[in-house]
C-alpha positions as CSV (number, residue, x, y, z in Angstrom):
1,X,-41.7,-13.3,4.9
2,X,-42.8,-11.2,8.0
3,X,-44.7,-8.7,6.5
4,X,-47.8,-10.0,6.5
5,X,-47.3,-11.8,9.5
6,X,-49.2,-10.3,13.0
7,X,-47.1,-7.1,14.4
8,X,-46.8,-8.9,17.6
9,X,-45.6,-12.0,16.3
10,X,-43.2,-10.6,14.8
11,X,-42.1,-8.2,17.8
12,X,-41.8,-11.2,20.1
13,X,-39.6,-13.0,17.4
14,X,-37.5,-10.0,16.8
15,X,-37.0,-10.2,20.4
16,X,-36.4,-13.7,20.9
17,X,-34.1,-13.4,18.4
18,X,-31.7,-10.6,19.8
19,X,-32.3,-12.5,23.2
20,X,-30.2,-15.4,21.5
21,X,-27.7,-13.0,20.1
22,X,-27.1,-10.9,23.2
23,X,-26.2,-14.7,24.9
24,X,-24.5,-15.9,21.3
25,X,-22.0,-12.9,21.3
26,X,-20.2,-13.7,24.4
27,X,-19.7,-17.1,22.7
28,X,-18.1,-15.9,19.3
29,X,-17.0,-12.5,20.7
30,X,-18.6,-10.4,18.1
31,X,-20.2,-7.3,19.7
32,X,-24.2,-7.7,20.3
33,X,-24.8,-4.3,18.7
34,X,-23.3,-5.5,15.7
35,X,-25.9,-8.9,15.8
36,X,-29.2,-6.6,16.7
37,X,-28.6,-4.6,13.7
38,X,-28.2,-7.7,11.5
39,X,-31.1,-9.1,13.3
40,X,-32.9,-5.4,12.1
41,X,-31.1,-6.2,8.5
42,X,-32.2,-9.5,8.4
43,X,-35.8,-8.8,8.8
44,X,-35.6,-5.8,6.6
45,X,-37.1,-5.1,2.9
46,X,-33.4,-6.2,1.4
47,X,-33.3,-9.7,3.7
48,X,-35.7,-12.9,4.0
49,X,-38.4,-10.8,6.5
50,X,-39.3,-8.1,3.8
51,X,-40.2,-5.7,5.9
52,X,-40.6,-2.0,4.8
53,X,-39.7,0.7,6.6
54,X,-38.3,4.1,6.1
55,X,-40.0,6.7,8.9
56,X,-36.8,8.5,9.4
57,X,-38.5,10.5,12.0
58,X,-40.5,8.1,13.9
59,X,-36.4,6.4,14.4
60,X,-35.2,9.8,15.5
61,X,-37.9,9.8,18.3
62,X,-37.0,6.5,19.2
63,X,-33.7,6.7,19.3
64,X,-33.5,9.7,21.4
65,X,-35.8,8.3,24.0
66,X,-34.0,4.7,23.7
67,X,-30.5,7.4,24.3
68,X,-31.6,9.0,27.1
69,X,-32.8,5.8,29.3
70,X,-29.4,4.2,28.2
71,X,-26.9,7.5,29.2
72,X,-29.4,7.2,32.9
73,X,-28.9,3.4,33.1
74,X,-25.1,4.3,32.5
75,X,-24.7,7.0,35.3
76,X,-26.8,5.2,37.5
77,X,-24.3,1.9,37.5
78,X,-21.3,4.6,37.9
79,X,-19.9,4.9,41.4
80,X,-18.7,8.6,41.8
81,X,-15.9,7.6,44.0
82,X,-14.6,5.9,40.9
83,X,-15.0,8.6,38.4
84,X,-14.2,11.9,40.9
85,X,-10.1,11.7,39.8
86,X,-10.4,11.5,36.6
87,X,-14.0,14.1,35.8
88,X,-11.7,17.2,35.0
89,X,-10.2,14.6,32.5
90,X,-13.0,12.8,30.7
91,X,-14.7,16.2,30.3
92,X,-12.2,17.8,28.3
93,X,-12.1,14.7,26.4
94,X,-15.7,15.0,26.4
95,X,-16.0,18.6,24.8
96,X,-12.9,19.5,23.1
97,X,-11.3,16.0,22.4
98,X,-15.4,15.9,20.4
99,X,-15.2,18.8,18.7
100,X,-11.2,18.2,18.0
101,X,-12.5,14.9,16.1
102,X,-14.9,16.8,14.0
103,X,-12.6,19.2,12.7
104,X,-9.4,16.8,12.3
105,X,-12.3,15.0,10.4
106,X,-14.2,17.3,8.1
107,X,-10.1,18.5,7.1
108,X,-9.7,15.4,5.1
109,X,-13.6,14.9,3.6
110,X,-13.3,18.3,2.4
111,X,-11.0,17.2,0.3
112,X,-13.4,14.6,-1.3
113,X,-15.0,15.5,-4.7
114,X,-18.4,15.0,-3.7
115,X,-18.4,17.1,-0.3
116,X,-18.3,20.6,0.5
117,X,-16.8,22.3,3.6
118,X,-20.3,22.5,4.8
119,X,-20.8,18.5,4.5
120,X,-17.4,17.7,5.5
121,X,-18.2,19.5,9.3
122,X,-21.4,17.9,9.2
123,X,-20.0,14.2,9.0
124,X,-17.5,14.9,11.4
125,X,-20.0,16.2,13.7
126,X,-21.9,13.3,13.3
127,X,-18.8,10.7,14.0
128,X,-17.2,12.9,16.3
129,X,-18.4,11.3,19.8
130,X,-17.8,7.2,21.1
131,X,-21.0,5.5,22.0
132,X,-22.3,5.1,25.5
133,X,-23.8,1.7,24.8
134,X,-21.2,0.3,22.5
135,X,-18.4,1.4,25.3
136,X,-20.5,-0.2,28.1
137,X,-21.9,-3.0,26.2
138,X,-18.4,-3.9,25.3
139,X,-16.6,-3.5,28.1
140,X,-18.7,-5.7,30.3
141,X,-19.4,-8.9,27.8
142,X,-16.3,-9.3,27.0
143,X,-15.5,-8.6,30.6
144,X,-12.4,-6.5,30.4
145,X,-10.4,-5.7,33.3
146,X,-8.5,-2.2,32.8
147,X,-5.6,-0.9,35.5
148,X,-5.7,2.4,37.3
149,X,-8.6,4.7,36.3
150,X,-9.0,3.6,32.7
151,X,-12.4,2.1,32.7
152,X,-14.2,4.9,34.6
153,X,-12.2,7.3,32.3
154,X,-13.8,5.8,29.0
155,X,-17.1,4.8,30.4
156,X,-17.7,8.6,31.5
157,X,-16.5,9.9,28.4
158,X,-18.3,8.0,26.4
159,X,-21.6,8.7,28.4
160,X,-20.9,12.5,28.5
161,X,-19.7,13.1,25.2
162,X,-23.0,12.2,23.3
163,X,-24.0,16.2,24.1
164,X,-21.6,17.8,22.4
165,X,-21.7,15.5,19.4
166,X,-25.8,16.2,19.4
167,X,-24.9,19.8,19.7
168,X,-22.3,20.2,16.8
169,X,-24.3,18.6,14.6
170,X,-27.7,20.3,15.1
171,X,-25.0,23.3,14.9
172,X,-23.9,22.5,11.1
173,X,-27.2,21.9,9.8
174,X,-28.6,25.1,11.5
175,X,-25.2,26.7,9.5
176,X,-26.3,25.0,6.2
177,X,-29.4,27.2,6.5
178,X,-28.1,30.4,7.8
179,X,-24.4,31.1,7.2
180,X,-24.8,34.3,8.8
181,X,-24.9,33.1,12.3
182,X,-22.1,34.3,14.7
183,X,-19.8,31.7,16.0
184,X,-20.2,34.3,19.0
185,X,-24.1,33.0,19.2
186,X,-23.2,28.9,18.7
187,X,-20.5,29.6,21.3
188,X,-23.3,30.7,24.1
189,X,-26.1,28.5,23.0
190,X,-23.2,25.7,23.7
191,X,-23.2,27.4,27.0
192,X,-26.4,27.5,28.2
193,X,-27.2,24.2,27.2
194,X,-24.6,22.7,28.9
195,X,-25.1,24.8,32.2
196,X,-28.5,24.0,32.0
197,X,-28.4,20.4,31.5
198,X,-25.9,20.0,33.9
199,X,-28.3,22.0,36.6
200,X,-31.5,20.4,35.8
201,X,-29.5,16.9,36.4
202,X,-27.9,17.7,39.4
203,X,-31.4,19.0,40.8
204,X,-33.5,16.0,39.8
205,X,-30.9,13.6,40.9
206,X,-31.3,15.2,44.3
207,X,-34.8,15.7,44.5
208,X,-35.3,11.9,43.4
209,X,-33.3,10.6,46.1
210,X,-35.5,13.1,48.0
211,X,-38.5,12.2,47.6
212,X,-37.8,8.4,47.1
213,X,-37.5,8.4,50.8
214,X,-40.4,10.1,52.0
215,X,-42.8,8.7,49.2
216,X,-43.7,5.5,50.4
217,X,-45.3,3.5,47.6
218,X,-47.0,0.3,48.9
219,X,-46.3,-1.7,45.6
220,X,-42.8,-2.2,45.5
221,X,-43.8,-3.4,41.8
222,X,-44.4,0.2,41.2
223,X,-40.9,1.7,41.9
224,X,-39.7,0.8,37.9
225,X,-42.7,3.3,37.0
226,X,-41.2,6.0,39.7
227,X,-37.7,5.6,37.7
228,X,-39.1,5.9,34.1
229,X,-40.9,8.9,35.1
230,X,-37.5,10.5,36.8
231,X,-35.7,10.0,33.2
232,X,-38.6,11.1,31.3
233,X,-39.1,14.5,33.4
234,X,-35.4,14.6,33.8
235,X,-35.0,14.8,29.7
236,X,-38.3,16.8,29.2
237,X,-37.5,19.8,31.8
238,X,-34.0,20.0,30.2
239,X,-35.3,20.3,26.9
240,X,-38.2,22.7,28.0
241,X,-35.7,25.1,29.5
242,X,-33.2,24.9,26.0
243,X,-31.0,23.0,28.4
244,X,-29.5,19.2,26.9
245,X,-31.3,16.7,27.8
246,X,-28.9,14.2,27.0
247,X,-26.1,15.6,29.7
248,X,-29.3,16.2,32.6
249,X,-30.1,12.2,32.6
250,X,-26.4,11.2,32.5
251,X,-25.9,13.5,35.6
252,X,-29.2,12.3,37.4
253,X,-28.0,8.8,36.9
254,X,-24.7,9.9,38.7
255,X,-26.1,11.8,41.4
256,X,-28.8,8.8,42.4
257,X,-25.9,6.1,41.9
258,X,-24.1,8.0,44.7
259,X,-26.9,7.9,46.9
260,X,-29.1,5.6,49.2
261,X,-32.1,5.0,49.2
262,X,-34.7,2.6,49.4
263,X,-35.2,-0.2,46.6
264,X,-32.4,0.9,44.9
265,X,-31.1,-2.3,44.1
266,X,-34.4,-3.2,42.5
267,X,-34.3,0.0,40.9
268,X,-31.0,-0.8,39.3
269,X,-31.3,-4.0,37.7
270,X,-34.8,-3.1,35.9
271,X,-32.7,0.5,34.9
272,X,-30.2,-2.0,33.5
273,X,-32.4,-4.7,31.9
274,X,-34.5,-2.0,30.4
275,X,-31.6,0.1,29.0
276,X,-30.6,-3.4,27.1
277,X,-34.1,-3.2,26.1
278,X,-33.4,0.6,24.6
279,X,-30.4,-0.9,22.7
280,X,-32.4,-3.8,21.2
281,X,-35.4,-1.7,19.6
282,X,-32.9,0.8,19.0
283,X,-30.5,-1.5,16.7
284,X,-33.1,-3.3,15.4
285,X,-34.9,-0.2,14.0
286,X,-31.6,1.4,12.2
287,X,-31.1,-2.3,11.0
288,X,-34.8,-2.2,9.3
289,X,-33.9,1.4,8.4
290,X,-30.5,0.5,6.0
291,X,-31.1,-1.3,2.9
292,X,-28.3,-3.4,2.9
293,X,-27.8,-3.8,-1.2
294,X,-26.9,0.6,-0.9
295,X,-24.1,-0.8,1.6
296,X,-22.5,-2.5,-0.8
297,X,-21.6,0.2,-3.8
298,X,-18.6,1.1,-4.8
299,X,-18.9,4.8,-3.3
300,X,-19.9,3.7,-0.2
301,X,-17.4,1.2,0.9
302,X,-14.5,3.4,-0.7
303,X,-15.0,6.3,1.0
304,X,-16.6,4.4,3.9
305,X,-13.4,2.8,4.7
306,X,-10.8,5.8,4.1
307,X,-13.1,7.6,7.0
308,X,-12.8,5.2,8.9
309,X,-9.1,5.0,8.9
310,X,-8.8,8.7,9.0
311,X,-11.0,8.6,12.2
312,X,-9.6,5.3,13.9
313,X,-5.5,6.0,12.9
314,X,-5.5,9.4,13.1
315,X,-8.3,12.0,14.1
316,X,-8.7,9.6,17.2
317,X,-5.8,9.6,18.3
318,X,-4.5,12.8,17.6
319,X,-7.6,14.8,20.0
320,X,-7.1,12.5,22.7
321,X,-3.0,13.1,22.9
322,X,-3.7,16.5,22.5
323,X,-7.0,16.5,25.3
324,X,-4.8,14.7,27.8
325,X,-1.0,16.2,27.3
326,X,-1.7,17.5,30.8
327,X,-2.6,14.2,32.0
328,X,-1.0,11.6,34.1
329,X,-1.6,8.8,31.5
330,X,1.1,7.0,29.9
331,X,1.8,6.6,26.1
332,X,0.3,3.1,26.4
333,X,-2.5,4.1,28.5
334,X,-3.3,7.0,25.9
335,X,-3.4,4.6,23.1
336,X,-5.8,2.1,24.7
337,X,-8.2,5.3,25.0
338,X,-7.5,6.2,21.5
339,X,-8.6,2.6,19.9
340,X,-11.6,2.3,22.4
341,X,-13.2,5.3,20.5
342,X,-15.8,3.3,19.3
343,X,-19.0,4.4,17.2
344,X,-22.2,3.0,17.7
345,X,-25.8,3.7,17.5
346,X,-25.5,7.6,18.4
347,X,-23.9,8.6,14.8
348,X,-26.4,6.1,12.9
349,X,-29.0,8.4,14.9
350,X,-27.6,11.7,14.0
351,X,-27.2,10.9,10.3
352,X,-31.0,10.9,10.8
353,X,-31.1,14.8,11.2
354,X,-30.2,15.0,7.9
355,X,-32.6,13.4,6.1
356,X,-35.3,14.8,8.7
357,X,-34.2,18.4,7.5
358,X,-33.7,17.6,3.3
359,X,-31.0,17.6,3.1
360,X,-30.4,16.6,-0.9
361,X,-27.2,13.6,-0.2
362,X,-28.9,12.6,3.3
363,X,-29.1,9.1,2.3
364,X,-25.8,9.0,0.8
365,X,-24.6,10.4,4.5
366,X,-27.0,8.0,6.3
367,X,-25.3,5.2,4.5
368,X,-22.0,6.2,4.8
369,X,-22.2,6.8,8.8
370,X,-23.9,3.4,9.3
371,X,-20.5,1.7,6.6
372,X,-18.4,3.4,9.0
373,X,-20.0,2.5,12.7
374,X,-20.2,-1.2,11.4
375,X,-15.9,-1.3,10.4
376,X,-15.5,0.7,14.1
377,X,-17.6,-1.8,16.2
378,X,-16.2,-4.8,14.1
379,X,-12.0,-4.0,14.5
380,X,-12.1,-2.0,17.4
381,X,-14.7,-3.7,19.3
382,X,-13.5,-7.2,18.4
383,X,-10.1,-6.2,19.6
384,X,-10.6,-4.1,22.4
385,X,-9.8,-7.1,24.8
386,X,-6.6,-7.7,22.3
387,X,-5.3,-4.2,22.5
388,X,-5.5,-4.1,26.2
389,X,-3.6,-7.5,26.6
390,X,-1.1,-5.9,24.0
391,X,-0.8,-2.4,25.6
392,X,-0.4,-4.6,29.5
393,X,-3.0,-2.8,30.8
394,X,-5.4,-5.7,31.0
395,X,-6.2,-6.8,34.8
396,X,-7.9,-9.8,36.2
397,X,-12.0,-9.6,36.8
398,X,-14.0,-11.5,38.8
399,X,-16.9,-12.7,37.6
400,X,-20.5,-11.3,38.8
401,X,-21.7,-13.8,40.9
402,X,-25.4,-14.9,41.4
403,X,-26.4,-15.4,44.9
404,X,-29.8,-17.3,45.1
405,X,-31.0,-14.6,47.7
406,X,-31.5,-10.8,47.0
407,X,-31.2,-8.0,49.3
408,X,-32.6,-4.8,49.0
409,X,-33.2,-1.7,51.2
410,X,-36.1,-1.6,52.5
411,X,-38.1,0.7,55.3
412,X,-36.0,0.1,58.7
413,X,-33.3,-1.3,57.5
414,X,-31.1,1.4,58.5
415,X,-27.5,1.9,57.6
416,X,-27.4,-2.0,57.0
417,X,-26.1,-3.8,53.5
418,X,-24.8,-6.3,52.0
419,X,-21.0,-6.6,51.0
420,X,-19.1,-9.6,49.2
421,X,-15.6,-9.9,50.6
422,X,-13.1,-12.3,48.9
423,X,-10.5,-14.1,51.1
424,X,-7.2,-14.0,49.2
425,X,-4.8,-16.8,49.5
426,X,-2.5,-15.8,52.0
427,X,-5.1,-14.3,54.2
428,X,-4.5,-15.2,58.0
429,X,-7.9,-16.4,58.4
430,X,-7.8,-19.4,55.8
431,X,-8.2,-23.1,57.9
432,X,-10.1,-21.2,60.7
433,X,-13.4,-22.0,61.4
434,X,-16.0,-19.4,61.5
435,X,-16.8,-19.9,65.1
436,X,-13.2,-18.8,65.7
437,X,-13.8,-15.3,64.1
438,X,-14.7,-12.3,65.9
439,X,-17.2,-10.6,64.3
440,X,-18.7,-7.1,65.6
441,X,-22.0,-7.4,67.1
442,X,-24.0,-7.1,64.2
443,X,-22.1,-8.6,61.5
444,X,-23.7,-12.0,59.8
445,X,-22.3,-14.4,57.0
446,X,-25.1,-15.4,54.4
447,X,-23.6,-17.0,52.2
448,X,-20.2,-18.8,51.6
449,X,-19.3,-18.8,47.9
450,X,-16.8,-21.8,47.0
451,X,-16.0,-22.4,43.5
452,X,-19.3,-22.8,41.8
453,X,-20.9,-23.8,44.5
454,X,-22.7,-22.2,47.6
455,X,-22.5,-23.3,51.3
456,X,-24.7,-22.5,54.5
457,X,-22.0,-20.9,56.8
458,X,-22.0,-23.2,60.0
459,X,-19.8,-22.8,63.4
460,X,-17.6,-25.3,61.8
461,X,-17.3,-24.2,58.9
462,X,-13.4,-23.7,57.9
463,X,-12.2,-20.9,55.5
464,X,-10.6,-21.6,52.0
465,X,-8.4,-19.5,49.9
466,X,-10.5,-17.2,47.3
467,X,-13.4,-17.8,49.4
468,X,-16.1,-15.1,49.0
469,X,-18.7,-14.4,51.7
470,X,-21.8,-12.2,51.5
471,X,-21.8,-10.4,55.1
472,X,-24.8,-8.3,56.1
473,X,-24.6,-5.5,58.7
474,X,-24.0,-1.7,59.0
475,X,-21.7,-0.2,56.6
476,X,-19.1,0.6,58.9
477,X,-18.4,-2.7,60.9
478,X,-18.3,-4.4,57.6
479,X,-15.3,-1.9,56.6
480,X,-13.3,-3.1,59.7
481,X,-14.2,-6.4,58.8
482,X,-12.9,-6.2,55.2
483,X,-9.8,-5.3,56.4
484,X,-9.5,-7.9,59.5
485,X,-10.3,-10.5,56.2
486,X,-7.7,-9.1,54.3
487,X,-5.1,-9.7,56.9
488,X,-1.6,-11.3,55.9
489,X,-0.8,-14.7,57.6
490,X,2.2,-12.9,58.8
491,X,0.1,-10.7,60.7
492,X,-1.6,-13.2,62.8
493,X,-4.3,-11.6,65.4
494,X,-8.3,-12.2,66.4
495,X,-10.6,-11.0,64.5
């Protein structure tokens, strides 16, 4: 039993605990979201921990703040040349292909005894968008390769569809208590929040990059506290100006991603480990929050699974063939995005509104949305690598590698970086030694990655197929030199 245990005790084991299921997951392939809200249920007044809680609010808070460092972490790690074809594309699936869900949704739940057309629209709302951190999470554990422009397609989407879904449900509730209000008035309070989260992003993303340059902070230990404070005002301003704050950090990450500037590296990797840190306290509060014994009635898993179908078999796929008709996509390409509409933590956290605001079934709803993310994450995150394999639209991905040094940009470093180049097979470099290539002036090998292993480059040193070296030197010369690399054997020539 936990709860009488010391708070911080039990924090650190909580944590300890998800530390083991983040690693355990990639092992069994079941989703870590799925095993940090067990870990949550585990602990919880229904499992061995015992421990109560039920501040609905107090997880709204949380969860909005955990959201918003997760959608920056996400836009940060996005490289806008990746995601400029295919933005006109993920934002209509984004907007309408969201709101398309909600209404293909509430049809059918309408139809159930126990809602009203009111309720109906106020589920759908609520399951309407994919998850930012269920996508990425996903996508990168069980290190899934996609052709063409799939991956960016459903990494943006899912990172810039959370608005709208906030939106539409804050939308029905507000409808619940005054079904007077214009649809002309929820059309231009869509509007302006989106215009306006949209600006303050852009601006803040710019002005970070900005002043990131010219403020020189002595600690370099200090330049995590610089990026908290970014999201944190990012979000804030939004909100202060009616504008969504949601959509403003997803765009600052972007814009920063896209830039250089000093540190950024560092400022990356603590972006990303503490946006895994969001999604731990995050799942592991909704876990404490569900009593798992009201997961288990009749009413819940009934009409728990008949949404789900509706939303994974049809309402799914029926918005996104409708939001990209227009597209270049093929049938097979649309149906991988139709199965990767995975729910996660951002419906569990709207069903939260609800009870926040009275409403008289909101623990019938809260239930029922956290049934129905649990069935999505399950079948369509445990076969997301299965579908793409299916569908052919799986690629080979190379694993991250871990060099035992670090480089980061740093005050008079220049236009310099570092850049891992892999030396394919029939390369016309392979059995040459290094002292034969003809570097720019400039241009230095670090590293030589070889299998698991890593060697000190030498003058003797001789090339191998699938080789990977880490060059440093100015961006451009190590273009020409990526492609001098990448040379055919039938093209023979100095490098």
């Amino acid at each position: 039993m936990l709860i009488n245990a010391n708070p911080f005790l039990v924090a650190g084991l909580l944590f300890f605990l998800s530390l083991v299921a983040g690693t355990l997951s990639e092992r069994i392939k079941v989703p870590a979201l799925i095993l940090f809200l067990a870990i949550g249920m585990f602990a919880g007044v229904d499992g061995p921990g015992g421990l109560v809680f039920d501040d609905f609010e107090n997880t709204n808070a949380i969860g909005t703040i955990a959201l918003a460092f997760i959608l920056f972490s996400g836009g940060f790690q996005t490289q806008w040349s990746d995601i400029r074809p295919i933005v006109s594309q993920g934002v209509v699936l984004s907007t309408l292909g969201v709101f398309l869900t909600a209404i293909l949704m509430a049809l059918p739940i309408a139809l159930l005894p126990q809602f009203d057309y009111k309720d109906a629209f106020l589920l759908g709302a609520i399951i309407s968008s994919t998850d930012a951190a269920a996508v990425f999470s996903i996508l990168r554990t069980q290190k899934v390769g996609l052709k063409g422009s799939l991956k960016p397609l459903l990494e943006f989407e899912s990172g810039s569809n959370d608005p709208m879904a906030v939106f539409l449900t804050l939308a029905a509730l507000n409808w619940m208590k005054s079904p007077d209000v214009p649809l002309t008035q929820l059309a231009l309070k869509f509007v302006v929040q989106m215009a306006a989260g949209g600006l303050i992003g852009l601006l803040m993303g710019h002005c970070a990059c900005w002043l990131i340059q010219r403020l020189r902070v002595e600690n370099e230990a200090l330049y995590p506290v610089w990026g908290i404070s970014i999201v944190l005002a990012t979000f804030g301003l939004s909100e202060t100006i009616y504008g969504n704050g949601y959509l403003a950090v997803y765009i600052c990450g972007i814009v920063m991603g896209d830039r250089d500037f000093l540190y950024k590296y560092s400022l990356q990797r603590f972006h990303e480990g503490f946006a895994w840190l969001m999604q731990i306290v995050m799942f592991l509060v909704l876990g404490l929050l569900v009593n798992p014994r009201e997961l288990v009635r009749v009413r819940v898993i009934s009409v728990g699974l008949l949404i789900s179908a509706c939303l994974m078999f049809i309402a799914r796929p029926v918005a996104v063939f409708i939001c990209t008709s227009l597209s270049r996509l093929n049938f097979r390409e649309k149906l991988f995005v139709s199965w990767t509409g995975l729910r996660g933590a951002v419906p569990i956290i709207l069903a939260t509104y609800p009870l926040t605001e009275g409403h008289p079934d909101a623990r019938y709803i809260f239930n029922l949305i956290f049934f129905i993310v649990l069935t999505s994450v399950l079948l369509q995150g445990k076969t997301l690598a299965k579908a793409a394999k299916w569908l052919k639209l799986d690629t080979w991905v190379r694993a991250a590698r871990l060099y035992p040094l670090v480089f980061d940009r740093t005050p008079g470093t220049g236009n310099e970086e570092t850049r891992e180049i892999d030396i394919p097979p029939d390369a016309a470099v392979v059995g040459h030694t290094l002292s034969e290539l003809k570097f720019p002036e400039g241009v230095t090998i670090l590293l030589i990655n070889r299998g698991s292993k890593f060697l000190i480059p030498k003058g003797g040193t001789r090339l191998e197929a699938d080789d990977t070296l880490l060059l440093f030197g100015e961006r451009n010369h190590l273009s020409v030199v990526e492609r001098e690399l990448a040379r055919r054997s039938n093209s023979r020539g100095d490098i």
